[in-house]
C-alpha positions in Angstrom: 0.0 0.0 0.0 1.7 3.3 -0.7 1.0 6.7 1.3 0.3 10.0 0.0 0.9 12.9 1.7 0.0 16.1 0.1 2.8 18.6 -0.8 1.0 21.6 -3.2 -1.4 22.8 -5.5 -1.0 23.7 -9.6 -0.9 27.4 -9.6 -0.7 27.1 -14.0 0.4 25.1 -16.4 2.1 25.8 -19.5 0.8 23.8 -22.5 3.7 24.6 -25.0 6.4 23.4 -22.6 4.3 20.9 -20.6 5.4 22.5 -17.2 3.4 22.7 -14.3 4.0 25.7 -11.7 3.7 23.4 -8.4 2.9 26.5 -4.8 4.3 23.9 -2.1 3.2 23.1 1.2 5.6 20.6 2.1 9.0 19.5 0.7 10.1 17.8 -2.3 12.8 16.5 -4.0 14.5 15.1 -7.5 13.5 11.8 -7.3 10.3 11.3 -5.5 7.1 10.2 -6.4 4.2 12.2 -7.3 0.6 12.2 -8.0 -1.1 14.9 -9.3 -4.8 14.6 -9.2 -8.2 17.0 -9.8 -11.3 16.7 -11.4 -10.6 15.6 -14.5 -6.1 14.6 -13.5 -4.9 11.7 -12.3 -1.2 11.1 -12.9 1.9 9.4 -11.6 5.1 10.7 -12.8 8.8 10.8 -10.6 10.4 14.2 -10.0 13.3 14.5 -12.9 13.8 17.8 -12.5 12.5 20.6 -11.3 13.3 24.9 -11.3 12.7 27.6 -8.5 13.2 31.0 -10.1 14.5 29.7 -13.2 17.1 27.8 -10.9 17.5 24.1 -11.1 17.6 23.1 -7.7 17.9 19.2 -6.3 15.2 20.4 -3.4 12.3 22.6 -2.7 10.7 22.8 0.5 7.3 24.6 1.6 6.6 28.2 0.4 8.4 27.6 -3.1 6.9 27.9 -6.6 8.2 25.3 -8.2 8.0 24.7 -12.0 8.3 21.0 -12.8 8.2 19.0 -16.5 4.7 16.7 -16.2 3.7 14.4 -18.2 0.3 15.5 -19.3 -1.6 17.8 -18.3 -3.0 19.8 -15.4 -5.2 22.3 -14.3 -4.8 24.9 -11.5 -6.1 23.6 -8.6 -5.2 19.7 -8.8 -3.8 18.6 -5.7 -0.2 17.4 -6.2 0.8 14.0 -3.5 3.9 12.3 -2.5 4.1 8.8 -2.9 6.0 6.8 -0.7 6.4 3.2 -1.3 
């Protein structure tokens, strides 16, 4: 059974570069698991890499804007998880 543990919301989501921009409540990292899921969302993807400020940083905790590559998708307002395994 895996956990989630809720981290942020989509803020926007830019459809030319498929990026969403991630407001986080909790911290996250390169390499975790995430869901992202609203009314009509529901995906699983791993963090390859993600930007604060046009920064590429390994980590991002609570109270950053994060823009991260997704793989479809998303709408302002879908919750985004942590998975852990």
């Amino acid at each position: 059974m895996e956990e989630k543990k809720l981290v942020g919301t989509v803020e926007h989501y830019y459809s030319k570069i498929g990026v969403a921009v991630i407001n986080l409540e909790g911290s996250l990292s390169v390499g975790d698991k995430i869901s992202i899921e609203g009314a009509t969302t529901n995906i699983q993807q791993n963090v390859d890499s993600m930007q604060v400020e046009h920064e590429v940083v390994e980590n991002a905790k609570a109270g950053d804007a994060v823009g991260l590559k997704v793989v479809d998708r998303v709408r302002p307002g879908d919750q985004v998880y942590k998975i852990a395994e």
